[in-house]
C-alpha positions as CSV (number, residue, x, y, z in Angstrom):
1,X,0.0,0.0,0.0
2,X,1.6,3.1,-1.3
3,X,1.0,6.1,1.7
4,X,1.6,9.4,0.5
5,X,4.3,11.8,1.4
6,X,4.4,13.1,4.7
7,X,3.6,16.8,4.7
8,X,6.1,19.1,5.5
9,X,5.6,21.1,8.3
10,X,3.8,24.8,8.9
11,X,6.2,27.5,8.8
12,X,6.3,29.2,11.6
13,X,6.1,33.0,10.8
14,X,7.0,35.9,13.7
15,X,4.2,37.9,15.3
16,X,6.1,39.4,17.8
17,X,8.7,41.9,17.3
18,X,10.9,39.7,19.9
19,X,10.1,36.6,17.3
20,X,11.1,39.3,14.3
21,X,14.3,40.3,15.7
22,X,15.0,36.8,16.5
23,X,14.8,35.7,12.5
24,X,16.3,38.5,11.5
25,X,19.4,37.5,13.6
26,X,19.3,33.8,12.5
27,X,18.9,35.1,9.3
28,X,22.2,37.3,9.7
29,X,23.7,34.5,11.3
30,X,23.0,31.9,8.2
31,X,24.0,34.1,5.3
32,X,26.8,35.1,7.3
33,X,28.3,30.8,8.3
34,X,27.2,30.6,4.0
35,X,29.5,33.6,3.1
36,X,32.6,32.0,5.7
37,X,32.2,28.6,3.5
38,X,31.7,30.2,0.2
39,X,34.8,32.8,0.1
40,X,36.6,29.7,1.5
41,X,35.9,27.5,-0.9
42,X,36.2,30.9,-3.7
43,X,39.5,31.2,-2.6
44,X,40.6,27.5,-2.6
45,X,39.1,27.1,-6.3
46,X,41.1,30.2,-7.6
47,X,44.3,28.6,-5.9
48,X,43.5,25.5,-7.8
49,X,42.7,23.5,-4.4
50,X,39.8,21.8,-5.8
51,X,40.3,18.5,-3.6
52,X,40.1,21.2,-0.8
53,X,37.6,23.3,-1.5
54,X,35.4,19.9,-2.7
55,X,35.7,19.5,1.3
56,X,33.4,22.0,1.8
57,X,30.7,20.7,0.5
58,X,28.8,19.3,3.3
59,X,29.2,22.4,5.5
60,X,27.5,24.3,3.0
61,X,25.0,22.3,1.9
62,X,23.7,21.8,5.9
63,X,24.7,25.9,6.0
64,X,21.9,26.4,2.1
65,X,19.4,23.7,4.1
66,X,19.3,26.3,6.9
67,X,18.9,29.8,5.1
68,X,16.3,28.2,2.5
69,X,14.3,26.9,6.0
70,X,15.0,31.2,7.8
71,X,13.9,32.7,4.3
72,X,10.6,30.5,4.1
73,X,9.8,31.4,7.9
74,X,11.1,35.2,6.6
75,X,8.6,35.1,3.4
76,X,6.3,34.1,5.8
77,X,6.3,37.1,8.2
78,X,6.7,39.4,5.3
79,X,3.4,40.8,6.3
80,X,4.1,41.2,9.5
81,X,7.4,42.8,9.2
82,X,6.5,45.0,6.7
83,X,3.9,46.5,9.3
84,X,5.5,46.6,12.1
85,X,9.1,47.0,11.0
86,X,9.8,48.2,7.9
87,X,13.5,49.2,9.3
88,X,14.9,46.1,9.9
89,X,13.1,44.6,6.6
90,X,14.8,47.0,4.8
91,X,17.9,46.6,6.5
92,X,17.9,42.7,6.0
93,X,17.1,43.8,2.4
94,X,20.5,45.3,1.9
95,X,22.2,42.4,3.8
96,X,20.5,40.1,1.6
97,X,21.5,42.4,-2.0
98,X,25.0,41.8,-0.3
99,X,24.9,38.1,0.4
100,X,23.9,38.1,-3.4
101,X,26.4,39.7,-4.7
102,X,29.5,37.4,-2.9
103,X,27.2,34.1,-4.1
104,X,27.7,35.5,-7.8
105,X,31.0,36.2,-7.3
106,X,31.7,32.9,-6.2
107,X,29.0,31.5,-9.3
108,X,31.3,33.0,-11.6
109,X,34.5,31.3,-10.2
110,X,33.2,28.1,-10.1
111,X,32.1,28.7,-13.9
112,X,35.3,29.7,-15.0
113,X,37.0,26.8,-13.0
114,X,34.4,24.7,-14.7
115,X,35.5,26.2,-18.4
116,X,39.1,25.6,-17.9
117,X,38.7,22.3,-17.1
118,X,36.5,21.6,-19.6
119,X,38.5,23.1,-22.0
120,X,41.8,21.3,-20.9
121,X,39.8,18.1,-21.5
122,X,38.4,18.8,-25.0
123,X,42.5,19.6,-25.9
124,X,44.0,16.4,-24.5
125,X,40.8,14.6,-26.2
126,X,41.8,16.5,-29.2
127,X,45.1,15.8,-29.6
128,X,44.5,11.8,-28.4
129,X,42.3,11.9,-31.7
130,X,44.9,13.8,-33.6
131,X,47.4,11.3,-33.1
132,X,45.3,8.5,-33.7
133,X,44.0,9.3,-36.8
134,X,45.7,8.0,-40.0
135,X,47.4,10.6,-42.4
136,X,46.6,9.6,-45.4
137,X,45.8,10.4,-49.0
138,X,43.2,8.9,-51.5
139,X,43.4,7.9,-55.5
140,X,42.0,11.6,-55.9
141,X,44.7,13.5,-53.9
142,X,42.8,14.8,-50.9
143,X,43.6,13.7,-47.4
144,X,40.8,10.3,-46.2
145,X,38.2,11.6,-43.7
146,X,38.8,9.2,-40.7
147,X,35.9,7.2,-39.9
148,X,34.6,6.0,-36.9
149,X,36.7,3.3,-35.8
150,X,39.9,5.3,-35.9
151,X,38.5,8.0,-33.3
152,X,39.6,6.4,-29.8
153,X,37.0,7.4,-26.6
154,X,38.5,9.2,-23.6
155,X,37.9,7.9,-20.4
156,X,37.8,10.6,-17.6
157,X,37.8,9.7,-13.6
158,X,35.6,12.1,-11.8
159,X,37.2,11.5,-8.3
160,X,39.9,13.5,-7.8
């Protein structure tokens, strides 16, 4: 008998300003443990530390689980704090455009790592091909296409 998922639980939203002030300081406190892990893990990617920085991982995945959990309870209180305190919204606003801003930097360096890399493969896979290939000529004078059987696959190992 196939029972359905369990529900996941009510959000709890802030109706208090004590319970406001108290998400907007676990809210602080989350983007802020994320940022520690993700300039880390920025700076040991630039440095060519993957191995390292691959460490990291599940520090900030239990450090994403926990903001995504403080923003739903924030979206939730929106209302509320909108009302009642439109200062600290807009101050966790700014902190937020902020925490944006370092988790793009940090987007783009994993992209460019991830380019490189890429990039160093496709050579080496080039040149394996290059040198495999026969260079030949036909009856007509122009240089034989290789076909399929001369192109050799590349086998990568994703653990580092």
């Amino acid at each position: 008998m196939n029972q359905p998922p369990p529900s996941p639980p009510a959000i709890q939203a802030a109706s208090t300003p004590a319970e406001a002030r108290k998400l907007a300081e676990e809210l602080m406190d989350v983007m802020s443990a994320l940022l520690g892990i993700i300039e880390r893990e920025t700076e040991l990617v630039r440095a060519g530390k993957i191995r390292e920085a691959m460490a990291f991982e599940p520090k900030k995945t239990e450090a994403s689980r926990r903001y995504v959990g403080v923003v739903s309870r924030l979206k939730a209180s929106h209302p509320y704090l909108a009302k009642t305190s439109p200062d600290l919204f807009s101050t966790l606003r700014r902190h937020h455009e902020t925490f944006r801003a370092m988790l793009q930097v940090n987007l783009t360096v994993l992209a460019t790592a991830h380019a490189v890399s890429e990039n160093i493969v496709r050579g080496v896979n080039a040149e394996i091909q290059r040198r495999n290939i026969p260079n030949t000529y036909g009856a007509t004078g122009r240089r034989v296409n290789p076909t399929a059987r001369h192109l050799t696959p590349l086998a990568v190992s994703r653990s580092l």
